[in-house]
C-alpha positions in Angstrom: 0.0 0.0 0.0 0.9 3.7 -0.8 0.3 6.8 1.3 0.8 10.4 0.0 3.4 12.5 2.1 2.1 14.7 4.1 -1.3 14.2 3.0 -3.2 17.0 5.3 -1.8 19.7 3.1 -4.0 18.5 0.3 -6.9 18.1 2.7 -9.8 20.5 2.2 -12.2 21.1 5.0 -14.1 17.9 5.9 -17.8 18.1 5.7 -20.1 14.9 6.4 -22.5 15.9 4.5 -20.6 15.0 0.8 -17.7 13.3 -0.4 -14.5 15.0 -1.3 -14.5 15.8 -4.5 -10.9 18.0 -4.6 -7.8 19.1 -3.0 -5.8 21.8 -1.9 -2.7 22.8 -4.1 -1.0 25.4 -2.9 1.1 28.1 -5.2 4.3 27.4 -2.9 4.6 23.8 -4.9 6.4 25.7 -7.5 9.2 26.5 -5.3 9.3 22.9 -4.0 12.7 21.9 -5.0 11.3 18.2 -5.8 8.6 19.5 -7.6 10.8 21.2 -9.8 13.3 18.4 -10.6 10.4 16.2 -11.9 9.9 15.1 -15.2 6.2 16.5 -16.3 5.1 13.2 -16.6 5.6 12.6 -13.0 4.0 15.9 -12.4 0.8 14.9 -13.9 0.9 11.2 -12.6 1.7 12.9 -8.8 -1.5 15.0 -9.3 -3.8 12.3 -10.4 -2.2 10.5 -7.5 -3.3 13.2 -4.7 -7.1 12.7 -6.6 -7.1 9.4 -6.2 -5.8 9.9 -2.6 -8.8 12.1 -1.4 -10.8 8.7 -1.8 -9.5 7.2 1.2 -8.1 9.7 3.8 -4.3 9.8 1.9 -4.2 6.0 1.1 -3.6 4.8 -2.6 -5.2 2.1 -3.9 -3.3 -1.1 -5.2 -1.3 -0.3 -8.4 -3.7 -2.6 -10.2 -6.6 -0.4 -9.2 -4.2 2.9 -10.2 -3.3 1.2 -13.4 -7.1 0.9 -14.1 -8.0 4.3 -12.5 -5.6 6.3 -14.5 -5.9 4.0 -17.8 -2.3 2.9 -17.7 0.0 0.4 -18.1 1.4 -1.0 -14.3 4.9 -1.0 -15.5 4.7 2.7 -16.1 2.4 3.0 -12.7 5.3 1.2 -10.8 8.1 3.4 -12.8 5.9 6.2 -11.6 5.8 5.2 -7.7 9.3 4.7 -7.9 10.2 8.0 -8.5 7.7 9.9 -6.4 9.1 8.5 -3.4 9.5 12.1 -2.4 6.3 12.7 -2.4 4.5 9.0 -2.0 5.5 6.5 1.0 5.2 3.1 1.2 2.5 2.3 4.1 4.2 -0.1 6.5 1.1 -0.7 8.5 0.3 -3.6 6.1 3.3 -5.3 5.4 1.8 -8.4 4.2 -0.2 -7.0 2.1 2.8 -5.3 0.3 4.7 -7.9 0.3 2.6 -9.9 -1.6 2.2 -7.2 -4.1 6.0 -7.6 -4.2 5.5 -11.3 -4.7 3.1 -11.2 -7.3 5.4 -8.3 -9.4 8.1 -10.8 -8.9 5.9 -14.0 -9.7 4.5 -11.8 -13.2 8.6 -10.7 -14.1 9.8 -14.6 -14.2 6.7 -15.4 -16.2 7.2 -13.2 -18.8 11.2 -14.2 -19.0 10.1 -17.9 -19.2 7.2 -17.3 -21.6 8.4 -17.2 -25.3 5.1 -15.7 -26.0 5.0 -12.0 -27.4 4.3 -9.7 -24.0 3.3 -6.0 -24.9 5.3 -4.0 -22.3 5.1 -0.2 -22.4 8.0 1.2 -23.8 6.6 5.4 -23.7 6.2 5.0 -27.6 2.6 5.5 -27.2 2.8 8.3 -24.6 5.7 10.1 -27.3 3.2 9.0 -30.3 0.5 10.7 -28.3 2.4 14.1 -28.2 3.8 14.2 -31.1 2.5 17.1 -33.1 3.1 15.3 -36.6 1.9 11.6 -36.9 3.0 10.1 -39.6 4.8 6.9 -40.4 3.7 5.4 -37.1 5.5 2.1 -38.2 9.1 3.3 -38.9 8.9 5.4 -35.6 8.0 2.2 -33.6 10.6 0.4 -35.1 13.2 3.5 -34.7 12.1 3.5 -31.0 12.7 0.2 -30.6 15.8 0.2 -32.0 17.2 3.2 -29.8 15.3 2.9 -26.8 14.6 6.7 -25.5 13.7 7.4 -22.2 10.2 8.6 -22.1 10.7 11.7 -19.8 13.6 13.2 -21.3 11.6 12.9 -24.6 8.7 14.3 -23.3 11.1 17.0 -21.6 12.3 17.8 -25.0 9.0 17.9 -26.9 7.8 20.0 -24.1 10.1 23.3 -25.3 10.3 21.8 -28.9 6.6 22.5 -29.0 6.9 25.7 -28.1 9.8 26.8 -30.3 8.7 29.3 -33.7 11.2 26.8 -35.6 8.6 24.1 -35.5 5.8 26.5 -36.2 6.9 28.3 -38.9 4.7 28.0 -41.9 2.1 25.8 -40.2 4.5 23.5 -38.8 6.5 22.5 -42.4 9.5 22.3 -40.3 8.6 19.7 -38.0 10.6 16.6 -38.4 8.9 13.2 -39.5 8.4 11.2 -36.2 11.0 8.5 -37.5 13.6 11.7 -38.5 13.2 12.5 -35.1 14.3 9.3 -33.0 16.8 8.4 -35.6 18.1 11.8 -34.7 18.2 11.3 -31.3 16.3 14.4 -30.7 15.6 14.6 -27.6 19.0 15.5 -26.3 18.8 18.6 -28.4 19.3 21.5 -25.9 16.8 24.6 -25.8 17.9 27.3 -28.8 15.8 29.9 -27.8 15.0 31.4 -24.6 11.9 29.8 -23.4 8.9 31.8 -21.3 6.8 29.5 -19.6 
């Protein structure tokens, strides 16, 4: 089991009468030196994370139920939790409980080794395809991702200024590369040209 940190910031008032239905989130967050070294994709998982929190008094649900809740894969949900731990903790009040999560992770990781079966495991390239702002040649830019295996939040770091740069934009977006141009390029360790304003 999970447990948001410091979960009674994010309390609102209580009131019997009705269910929570949001949280606090307070402006000082932006000068939260954590905050600011995630990746945006752990920003927006962390936020959909406090939502689901407000359920249950600070408690997360199992990653299976967060995996379903938040219409992701558990790999990337797992990924996720892994690097919140700044601002999600592990509840060891049920131990067993998360130790047969553990188990069944483990049990899940040697069947997939011993099966020769194909296994689908999220790789970001539909989360990259998703953002991409030219989707074409979805083929050739699966098989370029495969091949160089980006890691999904410095890409989505990337494409975050990238989409904001006039380069891209010029002439209704002529210059934007081809998706496949783009990982073969290994484009998202291009560094920021322009001064960006967020």
């Amino acid at each position: 089991m999970y447990k948001i940190k410091n979960w009674e910031e994010f309390q609102p008032p209580l009131r019997p009468d009705r269910n929570v239905i949001w949280i606090k989130l307070y402006r000082k967050v932006l000068d939260d030196f954590d905050w600011s070294n995630l990746a945006d994709s752990n920003k927006a998982t962390l936020i959909e994370l406090w939502l689901l929190a407000s359920e249950d008094e600070g408690n997360l649900p199992a990653v299976d139920e967060i995996a379903f809740r938040l219409r992701r894969d558990k790999s990337f949900i797992n990924k996720q939790l892994e690097q919140l731990s700044s601002f999600v903790l592990r509840d060891g009040s049920d131990s067993s409980a998360t130790r047969q999560q553990v188990g069944s992770l483990e049990k899940s990781r040697v069947e997939i080794e011993k099966s020769k079966s194909r296994v689908e495991i999220d790789d970001g390239f539909d989360l990259f395809w998703k953002n991409y702002p030219k989707r074409i040649g979805k083929g050739k830019a699966q098989l370029a991702w495969k091949k160089h295996k980006p890691d999904i939040d410095e890409v989505l770091k990337t494409l975050f200024w990238q989409l904001e740069s006039k380069e891209w934009f010029n002439e209704n977006g002529k210059f934007i590369p081809h998706p496949t141009t783009w990982i073969n390029a290994k484009r998202w360790l291009d560094e920021p040209t322009e001064v960006q304003t967020f």
